[in-house]
Every structure is written in C-alpha cells, then in structure tokens.
Backbone atoms as SQL, in Angstrom:
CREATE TABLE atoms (id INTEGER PRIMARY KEY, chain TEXT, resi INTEGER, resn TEXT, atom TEXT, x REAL, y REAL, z REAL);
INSERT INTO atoms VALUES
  (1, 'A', 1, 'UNK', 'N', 0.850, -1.174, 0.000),
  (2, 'A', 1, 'UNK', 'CA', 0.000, 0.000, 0.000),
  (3, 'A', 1, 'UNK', 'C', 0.891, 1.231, 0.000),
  (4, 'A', 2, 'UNK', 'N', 0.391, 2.150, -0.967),
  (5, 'A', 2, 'UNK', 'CA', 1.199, 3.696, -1.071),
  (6, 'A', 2, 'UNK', 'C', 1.250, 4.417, 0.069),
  (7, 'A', 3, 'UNK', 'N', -0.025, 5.010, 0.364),
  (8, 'A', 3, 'UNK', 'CA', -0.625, 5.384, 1.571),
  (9, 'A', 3, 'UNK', 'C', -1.549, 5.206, 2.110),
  (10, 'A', 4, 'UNK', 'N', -2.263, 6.110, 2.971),
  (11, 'A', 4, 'UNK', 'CA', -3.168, 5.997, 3.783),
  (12, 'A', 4, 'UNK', 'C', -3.557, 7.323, 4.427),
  (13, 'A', 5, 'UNK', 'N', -4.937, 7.417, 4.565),
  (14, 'A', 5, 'UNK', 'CA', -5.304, 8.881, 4.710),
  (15, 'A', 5, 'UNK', 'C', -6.346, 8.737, 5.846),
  (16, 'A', 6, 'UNK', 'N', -5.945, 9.305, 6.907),
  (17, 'A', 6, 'UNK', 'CA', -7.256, 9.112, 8.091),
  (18, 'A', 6, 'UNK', 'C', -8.253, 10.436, 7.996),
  (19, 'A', 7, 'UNK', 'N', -9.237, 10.653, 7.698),
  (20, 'A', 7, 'UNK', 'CA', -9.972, 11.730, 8.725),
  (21, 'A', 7, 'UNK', 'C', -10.018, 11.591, 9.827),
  (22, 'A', 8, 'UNK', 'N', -9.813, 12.629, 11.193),
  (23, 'A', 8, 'UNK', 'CA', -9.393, 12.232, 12.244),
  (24, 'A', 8, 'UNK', 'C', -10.035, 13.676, 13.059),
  (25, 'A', 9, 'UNK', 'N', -10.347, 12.860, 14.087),
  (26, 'A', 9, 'UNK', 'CA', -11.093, 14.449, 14.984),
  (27, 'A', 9, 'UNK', 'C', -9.594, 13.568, 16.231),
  (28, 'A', 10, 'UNK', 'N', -9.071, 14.682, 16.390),
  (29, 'A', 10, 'UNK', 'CA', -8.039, 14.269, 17.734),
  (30, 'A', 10, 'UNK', 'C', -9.015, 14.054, 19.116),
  (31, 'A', 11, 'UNK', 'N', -9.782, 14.714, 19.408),
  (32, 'A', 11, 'UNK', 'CA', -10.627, 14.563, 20.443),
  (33, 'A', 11, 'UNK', 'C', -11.826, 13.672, 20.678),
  (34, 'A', 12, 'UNK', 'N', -11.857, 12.667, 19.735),
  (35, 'A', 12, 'UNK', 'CA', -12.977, 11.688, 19.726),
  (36, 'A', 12, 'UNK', 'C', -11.460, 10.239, 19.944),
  (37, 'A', 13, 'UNK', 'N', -12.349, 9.273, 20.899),
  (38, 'A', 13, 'UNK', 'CA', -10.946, 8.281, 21.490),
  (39, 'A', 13, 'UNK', 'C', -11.101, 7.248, 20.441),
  (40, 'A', 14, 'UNK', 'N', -12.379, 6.898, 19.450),
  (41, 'A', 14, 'UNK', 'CA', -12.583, 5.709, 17.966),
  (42, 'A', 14, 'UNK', 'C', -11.131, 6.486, 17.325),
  (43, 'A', 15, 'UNK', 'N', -11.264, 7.643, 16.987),
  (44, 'A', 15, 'UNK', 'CA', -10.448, 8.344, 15.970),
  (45, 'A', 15, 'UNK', 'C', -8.618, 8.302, 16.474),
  (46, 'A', 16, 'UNK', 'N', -8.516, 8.466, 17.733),
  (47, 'A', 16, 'UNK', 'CA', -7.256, 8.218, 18.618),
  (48, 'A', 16, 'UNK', 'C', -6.960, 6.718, 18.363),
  (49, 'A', 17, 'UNK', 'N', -8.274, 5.740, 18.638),
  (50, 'A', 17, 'UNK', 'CA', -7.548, 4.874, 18.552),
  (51, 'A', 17, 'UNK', 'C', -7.390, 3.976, 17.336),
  (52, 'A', 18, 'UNK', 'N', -7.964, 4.550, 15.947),
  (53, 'A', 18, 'UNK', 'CA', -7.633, 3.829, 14.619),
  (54, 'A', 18, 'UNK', 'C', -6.676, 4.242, 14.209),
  (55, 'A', 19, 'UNK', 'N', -6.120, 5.476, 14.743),
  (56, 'A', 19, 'UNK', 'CA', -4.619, 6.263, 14.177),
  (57, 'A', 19, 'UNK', 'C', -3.393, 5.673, 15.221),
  (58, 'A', 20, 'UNK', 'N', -3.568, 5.095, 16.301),
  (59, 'A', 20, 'UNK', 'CA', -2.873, 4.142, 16.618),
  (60, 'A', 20, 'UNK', 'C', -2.605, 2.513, 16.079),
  (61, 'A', 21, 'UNK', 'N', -4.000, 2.188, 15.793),
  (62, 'A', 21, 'UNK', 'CA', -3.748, 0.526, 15.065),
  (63, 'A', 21, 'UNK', 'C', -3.371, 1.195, 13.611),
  (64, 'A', 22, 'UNK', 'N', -3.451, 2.130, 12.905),
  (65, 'A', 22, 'UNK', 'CA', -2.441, 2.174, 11.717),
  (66, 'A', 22, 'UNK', 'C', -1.027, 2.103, 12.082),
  (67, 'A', 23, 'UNK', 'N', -0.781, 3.169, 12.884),
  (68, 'A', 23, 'UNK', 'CA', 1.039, 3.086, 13.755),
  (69, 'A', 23, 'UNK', 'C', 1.439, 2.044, 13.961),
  (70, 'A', 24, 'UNK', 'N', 0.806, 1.125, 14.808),
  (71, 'A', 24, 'UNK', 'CA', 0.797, -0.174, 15.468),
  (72, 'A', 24, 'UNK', 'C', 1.273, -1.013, 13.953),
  (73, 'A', 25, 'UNK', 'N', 0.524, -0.971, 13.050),
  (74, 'A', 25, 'UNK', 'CA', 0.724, -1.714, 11.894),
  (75, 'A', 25, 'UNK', 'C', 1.675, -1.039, 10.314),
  (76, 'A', 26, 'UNK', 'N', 3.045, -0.022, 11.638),
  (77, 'A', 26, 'UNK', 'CA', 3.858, 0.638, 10.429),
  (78, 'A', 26, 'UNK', 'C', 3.175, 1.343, 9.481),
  (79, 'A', 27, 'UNK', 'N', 2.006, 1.981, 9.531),
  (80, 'A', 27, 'UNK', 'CA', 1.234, 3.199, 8.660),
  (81, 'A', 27, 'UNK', 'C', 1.589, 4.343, 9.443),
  (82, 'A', 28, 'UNK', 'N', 2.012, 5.046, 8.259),
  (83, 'A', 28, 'UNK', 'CA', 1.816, 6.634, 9.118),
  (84, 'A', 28, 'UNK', 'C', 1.501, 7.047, 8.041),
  (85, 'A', 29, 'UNK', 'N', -0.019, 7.626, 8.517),
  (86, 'A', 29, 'UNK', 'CA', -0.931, 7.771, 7.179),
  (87, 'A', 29, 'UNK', 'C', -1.020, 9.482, 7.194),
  (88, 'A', 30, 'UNK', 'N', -1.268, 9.932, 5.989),
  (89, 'A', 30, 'UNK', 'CA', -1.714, 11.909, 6.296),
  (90, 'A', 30, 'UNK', 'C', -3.378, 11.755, 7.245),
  (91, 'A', 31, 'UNK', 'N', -2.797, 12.501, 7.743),
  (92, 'A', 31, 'UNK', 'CA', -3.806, 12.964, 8.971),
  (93, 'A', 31, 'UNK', 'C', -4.588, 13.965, 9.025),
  (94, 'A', 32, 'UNK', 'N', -5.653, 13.943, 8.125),
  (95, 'A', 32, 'UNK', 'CA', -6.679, 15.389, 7.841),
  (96, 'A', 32, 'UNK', 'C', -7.824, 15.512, 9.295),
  (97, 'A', 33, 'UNK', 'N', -7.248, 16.396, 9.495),
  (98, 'A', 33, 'UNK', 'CA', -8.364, 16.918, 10.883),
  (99, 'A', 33, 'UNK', 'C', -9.461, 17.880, 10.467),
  (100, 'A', 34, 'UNK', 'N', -10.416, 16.923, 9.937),
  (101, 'A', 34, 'UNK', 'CA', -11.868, 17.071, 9.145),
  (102, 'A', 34, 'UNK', 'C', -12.247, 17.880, 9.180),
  (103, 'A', 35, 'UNK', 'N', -12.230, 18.997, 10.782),
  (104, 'A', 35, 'UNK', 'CA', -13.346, 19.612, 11.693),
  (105, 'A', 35, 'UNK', 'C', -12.327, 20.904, 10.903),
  (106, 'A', 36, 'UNK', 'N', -11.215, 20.895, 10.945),
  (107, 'A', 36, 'UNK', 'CA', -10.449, 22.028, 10.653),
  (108, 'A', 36, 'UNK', 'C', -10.032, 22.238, 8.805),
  (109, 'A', 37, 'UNK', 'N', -9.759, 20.843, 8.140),
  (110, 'A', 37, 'UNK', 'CA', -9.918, 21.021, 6.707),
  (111, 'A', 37, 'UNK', 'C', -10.753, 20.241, 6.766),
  (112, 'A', 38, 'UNK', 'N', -11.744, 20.620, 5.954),
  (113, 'A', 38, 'UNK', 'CA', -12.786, 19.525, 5.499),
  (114, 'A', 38, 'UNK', 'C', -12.697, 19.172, 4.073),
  (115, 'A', 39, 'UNK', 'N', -13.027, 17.696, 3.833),
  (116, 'A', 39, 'UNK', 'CA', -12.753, 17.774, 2.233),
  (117, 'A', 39, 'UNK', 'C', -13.652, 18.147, 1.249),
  (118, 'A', 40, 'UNK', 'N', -12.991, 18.090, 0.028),
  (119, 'A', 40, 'UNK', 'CA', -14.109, 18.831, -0.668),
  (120, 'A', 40, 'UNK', 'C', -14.897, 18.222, -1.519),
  (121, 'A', 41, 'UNK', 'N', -15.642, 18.342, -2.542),
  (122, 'A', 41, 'UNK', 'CA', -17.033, 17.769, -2.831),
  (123, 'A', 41, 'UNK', 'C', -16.330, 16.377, -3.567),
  (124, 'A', 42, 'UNK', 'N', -15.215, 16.508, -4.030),
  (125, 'A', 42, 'UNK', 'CA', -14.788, 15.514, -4.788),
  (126, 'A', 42, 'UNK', 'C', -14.326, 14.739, -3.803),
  (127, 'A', 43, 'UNK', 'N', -13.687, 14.981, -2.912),
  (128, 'A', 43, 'UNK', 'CA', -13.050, 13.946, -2.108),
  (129, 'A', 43, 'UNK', 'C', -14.319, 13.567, -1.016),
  (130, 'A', 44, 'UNK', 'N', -15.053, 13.974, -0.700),
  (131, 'A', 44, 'UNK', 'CA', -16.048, 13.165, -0.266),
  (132, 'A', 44, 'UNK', 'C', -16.858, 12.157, -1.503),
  (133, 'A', 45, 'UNK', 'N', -17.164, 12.335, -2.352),
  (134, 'A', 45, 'UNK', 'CA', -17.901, 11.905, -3.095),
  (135, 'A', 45, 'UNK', 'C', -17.266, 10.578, -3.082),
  (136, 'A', 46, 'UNK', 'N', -15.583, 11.200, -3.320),
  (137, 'A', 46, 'UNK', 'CA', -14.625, 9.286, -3.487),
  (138, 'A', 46, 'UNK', 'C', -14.513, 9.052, -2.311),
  (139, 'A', 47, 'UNK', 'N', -14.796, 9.446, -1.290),
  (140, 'A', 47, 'UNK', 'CA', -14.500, 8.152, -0.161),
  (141, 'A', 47, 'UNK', 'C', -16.098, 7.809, -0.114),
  (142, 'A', 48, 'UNK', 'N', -17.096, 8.673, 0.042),
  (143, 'A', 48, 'UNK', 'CA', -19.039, 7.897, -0.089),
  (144, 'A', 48, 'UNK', 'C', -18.287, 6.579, -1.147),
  (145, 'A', 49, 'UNK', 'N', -18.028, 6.868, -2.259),
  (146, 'A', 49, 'UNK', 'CA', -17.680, 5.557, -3.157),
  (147, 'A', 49, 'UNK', 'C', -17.049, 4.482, -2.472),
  (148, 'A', 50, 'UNK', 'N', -15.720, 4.812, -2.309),
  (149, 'A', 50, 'UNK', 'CA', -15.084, 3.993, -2.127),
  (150, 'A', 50, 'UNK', 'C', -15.231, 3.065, -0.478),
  (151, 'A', 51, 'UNK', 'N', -16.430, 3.678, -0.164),
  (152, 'A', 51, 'UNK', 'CA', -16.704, 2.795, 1.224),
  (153, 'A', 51, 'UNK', 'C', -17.770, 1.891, 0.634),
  (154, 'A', 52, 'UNK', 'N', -18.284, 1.617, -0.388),
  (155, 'A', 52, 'UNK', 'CA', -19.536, 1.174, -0.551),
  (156, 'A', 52, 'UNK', 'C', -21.032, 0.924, -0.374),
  (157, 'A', 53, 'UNK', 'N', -21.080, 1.931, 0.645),
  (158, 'A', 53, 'UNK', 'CA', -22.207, 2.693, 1.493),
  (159, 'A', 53, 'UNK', 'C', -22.892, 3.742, 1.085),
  (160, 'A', 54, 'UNK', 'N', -23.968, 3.460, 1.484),
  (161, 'A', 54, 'UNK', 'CA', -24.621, 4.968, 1.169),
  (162, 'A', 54, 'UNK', 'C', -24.305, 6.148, 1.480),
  (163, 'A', 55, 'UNK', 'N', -24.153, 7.100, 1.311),
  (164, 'A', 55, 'UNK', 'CA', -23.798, 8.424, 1.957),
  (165, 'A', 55, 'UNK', 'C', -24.838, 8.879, 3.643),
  (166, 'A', 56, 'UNK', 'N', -25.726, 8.088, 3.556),
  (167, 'A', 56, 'UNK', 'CA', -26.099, 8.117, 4.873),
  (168, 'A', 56, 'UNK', 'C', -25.371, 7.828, 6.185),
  (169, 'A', 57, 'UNK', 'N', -24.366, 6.436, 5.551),
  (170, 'A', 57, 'UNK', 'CA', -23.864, 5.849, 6.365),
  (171, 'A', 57, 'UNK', 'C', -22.626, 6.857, 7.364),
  (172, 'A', 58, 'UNK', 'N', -22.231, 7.697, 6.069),
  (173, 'A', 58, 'UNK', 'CA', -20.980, 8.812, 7.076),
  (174, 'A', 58, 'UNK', 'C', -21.868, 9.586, 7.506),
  (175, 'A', 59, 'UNK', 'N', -23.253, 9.934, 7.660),
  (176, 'A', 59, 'UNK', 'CA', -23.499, 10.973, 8.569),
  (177, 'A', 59, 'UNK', 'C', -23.560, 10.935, 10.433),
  (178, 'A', 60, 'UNK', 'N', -23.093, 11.522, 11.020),
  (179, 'A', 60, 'UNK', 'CA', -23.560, 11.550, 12.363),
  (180, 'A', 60, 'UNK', 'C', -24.635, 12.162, 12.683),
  (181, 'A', 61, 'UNK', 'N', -25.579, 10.954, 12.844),
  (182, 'A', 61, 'UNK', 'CA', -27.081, 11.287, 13.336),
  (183, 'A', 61, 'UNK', 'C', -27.388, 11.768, 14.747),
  (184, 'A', 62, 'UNK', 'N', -26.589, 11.508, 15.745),
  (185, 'A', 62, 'UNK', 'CA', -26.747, 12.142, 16.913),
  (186, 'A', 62, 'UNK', 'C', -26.490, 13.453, 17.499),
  (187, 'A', 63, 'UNK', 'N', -25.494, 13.484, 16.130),
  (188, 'A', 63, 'UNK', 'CA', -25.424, 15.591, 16.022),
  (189, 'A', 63, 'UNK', 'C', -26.440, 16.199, 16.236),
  (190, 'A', 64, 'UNK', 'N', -26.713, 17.227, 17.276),
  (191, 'A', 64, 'UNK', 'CA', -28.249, 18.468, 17.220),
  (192, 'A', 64, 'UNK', 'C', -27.779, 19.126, 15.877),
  (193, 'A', 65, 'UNK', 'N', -27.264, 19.372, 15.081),
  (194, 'A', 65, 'UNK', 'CA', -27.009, 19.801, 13.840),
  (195, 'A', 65, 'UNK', 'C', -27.649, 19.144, 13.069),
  (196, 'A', 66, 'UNK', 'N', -27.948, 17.688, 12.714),
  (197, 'A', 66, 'UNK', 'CA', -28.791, 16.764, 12.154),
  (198, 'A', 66, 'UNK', 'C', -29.708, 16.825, 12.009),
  (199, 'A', 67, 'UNK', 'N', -30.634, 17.218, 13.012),
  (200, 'A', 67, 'UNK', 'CA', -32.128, 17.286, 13.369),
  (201, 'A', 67, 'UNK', 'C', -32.569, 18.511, 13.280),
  (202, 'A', 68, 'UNK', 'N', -31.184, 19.837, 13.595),
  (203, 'A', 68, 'UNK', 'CA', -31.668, 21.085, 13.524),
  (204, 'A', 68, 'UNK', 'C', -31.853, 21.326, 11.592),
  (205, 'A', 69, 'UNK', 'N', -30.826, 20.773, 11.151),
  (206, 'A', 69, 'UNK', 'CA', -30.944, 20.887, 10.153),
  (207, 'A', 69, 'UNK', 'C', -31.876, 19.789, 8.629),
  (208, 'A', 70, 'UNK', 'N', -32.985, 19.414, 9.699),
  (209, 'A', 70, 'UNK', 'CA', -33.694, 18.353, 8.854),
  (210, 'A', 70, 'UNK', 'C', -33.159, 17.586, 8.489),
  (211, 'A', 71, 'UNK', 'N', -31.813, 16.812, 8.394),
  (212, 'A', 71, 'UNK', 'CA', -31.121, 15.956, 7.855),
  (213, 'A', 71, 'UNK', 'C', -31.766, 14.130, 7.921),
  (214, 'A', 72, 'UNK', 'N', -32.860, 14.620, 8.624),
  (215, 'A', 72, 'UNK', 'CA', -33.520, 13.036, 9.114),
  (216, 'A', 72, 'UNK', 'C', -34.738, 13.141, 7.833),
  (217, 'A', 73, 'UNK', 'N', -34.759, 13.892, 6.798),
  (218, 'A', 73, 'UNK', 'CA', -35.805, 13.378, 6.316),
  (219, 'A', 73, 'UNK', 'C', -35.200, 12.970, 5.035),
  (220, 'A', 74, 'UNK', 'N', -36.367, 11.989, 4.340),
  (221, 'A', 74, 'UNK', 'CA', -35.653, 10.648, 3.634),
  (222, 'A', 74, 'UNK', 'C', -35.763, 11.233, 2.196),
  (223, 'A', 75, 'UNK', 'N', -35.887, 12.183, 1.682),
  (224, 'A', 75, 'UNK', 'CA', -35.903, 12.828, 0.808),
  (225, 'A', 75, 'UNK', 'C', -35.479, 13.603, 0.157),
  (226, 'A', 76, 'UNK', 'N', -34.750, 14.124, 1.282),
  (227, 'A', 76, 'UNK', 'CA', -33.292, 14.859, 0.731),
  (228, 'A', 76, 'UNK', 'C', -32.024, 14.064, 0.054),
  (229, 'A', 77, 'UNK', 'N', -31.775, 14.877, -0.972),
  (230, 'A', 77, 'UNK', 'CA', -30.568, 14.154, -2.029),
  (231, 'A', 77, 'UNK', 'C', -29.266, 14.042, -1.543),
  (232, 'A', 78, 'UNK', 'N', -28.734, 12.902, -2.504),
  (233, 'A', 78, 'UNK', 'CA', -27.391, 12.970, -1.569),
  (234, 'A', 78, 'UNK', 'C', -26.482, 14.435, -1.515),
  (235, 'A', 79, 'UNK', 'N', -26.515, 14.979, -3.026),
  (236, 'A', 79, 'UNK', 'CA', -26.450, 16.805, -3.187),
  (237, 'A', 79, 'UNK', 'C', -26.695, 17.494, -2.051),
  (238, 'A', 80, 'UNK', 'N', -27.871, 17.471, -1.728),
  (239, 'A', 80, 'UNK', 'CA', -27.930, 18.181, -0.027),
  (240, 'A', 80, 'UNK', 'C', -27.217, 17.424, 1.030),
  (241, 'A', 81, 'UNK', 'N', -27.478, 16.196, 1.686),
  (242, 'A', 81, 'UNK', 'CA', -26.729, 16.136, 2.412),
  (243, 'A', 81, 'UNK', 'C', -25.169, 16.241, 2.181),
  (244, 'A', 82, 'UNK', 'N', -24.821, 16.012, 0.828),
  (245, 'A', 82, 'UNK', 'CA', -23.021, 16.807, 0.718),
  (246, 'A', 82, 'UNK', 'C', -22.991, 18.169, 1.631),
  (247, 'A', 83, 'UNK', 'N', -23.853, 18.941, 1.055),
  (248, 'A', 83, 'UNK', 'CA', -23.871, 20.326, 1.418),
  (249, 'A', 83, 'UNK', 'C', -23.653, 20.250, 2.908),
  (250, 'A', 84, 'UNK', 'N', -24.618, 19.754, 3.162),
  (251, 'A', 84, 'UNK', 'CA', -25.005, 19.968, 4.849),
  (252, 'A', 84, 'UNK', 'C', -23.370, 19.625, 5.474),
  (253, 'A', 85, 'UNK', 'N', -22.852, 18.024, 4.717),
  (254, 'A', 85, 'UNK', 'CA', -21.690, 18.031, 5.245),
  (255, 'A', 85, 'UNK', 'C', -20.544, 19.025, 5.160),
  (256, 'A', 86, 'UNK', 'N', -20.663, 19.540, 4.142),
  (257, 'A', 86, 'UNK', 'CA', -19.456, 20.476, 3.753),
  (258, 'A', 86, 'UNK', 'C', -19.699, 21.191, 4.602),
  (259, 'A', 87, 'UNK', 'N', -20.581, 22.724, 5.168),
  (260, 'A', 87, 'UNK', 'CA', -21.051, 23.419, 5.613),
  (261, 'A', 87, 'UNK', 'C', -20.788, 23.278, 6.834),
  (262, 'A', 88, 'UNK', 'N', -21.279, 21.715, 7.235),
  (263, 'A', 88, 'UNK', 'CA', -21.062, 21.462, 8.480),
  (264, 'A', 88, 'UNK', 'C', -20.188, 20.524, 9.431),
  (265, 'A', 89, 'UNK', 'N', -19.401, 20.554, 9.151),
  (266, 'A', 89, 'UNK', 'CA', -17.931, 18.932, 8.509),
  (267, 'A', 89, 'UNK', 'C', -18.251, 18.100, 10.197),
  (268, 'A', 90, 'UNK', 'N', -19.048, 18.866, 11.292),
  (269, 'A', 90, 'UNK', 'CA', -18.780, 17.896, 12.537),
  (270, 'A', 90, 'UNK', 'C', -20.234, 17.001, 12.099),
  (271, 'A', 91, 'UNK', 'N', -20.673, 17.163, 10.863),
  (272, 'A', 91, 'UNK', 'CA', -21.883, 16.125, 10.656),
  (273, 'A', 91, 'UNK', 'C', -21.426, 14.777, 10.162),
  (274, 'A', 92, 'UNK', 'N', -19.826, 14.970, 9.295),
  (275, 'A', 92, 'UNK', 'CA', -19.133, 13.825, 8.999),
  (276, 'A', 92, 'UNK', 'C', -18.585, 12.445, 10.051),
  (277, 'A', 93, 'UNK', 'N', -19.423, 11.551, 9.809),
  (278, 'A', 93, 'UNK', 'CA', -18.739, 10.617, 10.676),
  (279, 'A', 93, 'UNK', 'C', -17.285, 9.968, 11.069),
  (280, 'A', 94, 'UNK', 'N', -16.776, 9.551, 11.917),
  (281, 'A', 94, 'UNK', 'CA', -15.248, 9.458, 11.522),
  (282, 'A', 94, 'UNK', 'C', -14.938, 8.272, 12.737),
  (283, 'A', 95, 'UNK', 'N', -13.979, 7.581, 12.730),
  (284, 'A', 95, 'UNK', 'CA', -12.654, 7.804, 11.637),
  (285, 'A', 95, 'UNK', 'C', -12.837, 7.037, 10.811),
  (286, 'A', 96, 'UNK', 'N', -12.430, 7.959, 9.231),
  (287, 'A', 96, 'UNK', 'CA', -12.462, 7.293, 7.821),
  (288, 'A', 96, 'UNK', 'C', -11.194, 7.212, 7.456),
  (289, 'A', 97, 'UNK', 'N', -10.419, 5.968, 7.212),
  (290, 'A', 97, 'UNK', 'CA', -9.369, 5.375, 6.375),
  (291, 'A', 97, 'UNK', 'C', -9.542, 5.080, 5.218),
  (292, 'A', 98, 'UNK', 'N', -8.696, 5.567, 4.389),
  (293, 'A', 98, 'UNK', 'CA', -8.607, 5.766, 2.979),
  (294, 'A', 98, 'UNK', 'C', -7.687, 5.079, 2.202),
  (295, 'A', 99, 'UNK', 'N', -7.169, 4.231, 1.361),
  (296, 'A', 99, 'UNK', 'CA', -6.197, 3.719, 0.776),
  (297, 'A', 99, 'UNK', 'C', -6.436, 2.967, -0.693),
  (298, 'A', 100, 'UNK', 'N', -5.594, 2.961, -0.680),
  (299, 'A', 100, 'UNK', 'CA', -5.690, 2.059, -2.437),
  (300, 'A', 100, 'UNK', 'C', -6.978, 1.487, -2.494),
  (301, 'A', 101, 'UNK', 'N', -7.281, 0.408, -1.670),
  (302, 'A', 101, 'UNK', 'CA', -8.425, -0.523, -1.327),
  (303, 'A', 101, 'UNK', 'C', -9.556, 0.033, -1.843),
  (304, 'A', 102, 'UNK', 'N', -9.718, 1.084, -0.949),
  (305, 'A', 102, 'UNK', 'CA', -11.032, 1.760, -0.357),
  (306, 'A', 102, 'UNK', 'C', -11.138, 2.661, 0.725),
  (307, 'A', 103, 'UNK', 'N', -11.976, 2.936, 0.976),
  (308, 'A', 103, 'UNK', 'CA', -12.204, 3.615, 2.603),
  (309, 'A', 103, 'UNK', 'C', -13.015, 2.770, 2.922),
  (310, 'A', 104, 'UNK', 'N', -13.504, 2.957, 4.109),
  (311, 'A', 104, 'UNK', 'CA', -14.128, 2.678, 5.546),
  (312, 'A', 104, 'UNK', 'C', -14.448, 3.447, 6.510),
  (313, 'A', 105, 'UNK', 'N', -15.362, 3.331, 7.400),
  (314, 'A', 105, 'UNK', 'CA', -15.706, 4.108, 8.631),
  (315, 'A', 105, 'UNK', 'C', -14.627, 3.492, 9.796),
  (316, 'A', 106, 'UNK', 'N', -14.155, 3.385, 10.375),
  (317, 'A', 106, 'UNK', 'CA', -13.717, 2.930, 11.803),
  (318, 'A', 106, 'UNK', 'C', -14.924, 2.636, 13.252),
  (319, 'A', 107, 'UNK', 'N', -16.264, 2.271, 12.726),
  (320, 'A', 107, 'UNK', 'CA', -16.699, 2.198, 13.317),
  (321, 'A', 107, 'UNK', 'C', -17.399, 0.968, 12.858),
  (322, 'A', 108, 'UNK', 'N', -17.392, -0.536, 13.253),
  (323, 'A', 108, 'UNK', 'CA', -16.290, -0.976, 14.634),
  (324, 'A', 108, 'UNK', 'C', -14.975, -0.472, 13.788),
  (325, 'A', 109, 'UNK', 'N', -13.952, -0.161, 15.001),
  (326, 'A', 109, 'UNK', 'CA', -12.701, 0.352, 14.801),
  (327, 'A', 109, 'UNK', 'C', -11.833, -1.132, 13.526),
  (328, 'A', 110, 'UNK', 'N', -12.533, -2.297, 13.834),
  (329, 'A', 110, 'UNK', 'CA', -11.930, -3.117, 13.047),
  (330, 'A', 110, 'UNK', 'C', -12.203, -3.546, 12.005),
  (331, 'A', 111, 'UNK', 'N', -12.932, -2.506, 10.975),
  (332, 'A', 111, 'UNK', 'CA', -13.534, -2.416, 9.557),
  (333, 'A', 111, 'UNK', 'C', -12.445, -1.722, 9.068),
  (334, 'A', 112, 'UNK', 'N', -11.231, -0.828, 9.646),
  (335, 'A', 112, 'UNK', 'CA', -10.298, -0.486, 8.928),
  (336, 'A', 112, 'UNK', 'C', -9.739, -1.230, 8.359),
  (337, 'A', 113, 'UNK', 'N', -9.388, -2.634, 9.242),
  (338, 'A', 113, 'UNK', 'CA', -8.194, -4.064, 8.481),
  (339, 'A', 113, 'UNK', 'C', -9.112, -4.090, 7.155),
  (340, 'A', 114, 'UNK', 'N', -10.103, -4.051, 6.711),
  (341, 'A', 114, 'UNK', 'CA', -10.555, -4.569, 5.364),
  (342, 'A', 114, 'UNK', 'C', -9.944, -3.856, 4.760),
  (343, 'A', 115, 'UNK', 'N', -9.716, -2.040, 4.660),
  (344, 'A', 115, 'UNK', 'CA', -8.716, -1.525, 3.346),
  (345, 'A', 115, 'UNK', 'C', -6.979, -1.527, 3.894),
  (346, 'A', 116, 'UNK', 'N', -6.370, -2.428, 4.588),
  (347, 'A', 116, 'UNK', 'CA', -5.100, -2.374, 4.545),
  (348, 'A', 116, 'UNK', 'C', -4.447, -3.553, 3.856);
C-alpha cells in the first residue's frame, strides 16, 4: 500500500484509537483533521464511493445539527446532504481510512483491516 489517509477528529478516542492501530501496523498515514480542513465535494464523493455505502452511512445522526438541520428526512438528495456536510464537517462521521483498497468508517474500529 502507497498510503493511507485518516480523517481524524483528535478529540474523539474511535479516531485516537484507529490512528494508533495504523502506527501499530507501520502506517503513518496523512492525517486530515476534518473539523479544521474539510474535504471537498470531490473527495467526499470518493470516499461515499469507495466505502460502498450509502452516503447516509458517514453521517452523524446524533449531532443536534442533524435534526436542527432536517437531515432526518428521507428525501433529501445525496447533493444536499453533501452540502449539509461540507457546511457542516462535525456532521461527517469518523474515523475514515482511505487507501488504495477503499475507505471505511472505523466504526467498529476493526472495519479499517478490510482496506489495509
């Protein structure tokens, strides 16, 4: 594998601790701290892809941002919820590992081993 790319909130302990089992396993991957760069429409679009999931699946639904922002209704396009994410990057779920493979959520933390 070339690399490896975490989205990473330092202050969430899933995200602490998938950027350790990369270390642990000789990765030292680029480390985008989501909340501070967020990516942009293209690079979300390829990791929604490359996880094989719906774009629902990266949202964090327990965000008051979610609900403040209607994000619970089933009708909105994936176009909007991009938006909402861009706009609002702590709506992005995390930690997402990125690599040749694919991405993944880190949630269970041990869905990362599938793209290494």
């Amino acid at each position: 594998m070339s690399t490896a790319t975490i989205y990473h909130n330092p202050r969430c302990s899933t995200s602490r601790n998938a950027l350790a089992l990369l270390r642990e396993r000789g990765i030292e991957p680029v480390v985008v701290e989501y909340l501070k760069t967020p990516p942009s429409r293209d690079e979300l679009k390829r990791i929604v892809q490359g996880t094989g999931e719906p774009l629902r699946a990266l949202l964090r639904t327990k965000q008051p941002e979610y609900l403040e922002q209607g994000l619970d209704n089933p009708d909105l396009s994936d176009e909007q919820l991009i938006d909402a994410m861009l706009t609002t990057p702590v709506l992005i779920n995390r930690p997402i590992v990125v690599t040749d493979k694919g991405a993944r959520l880190g949630r269970p933390l041990e869905r990362i081993l599938e793209v290494l």
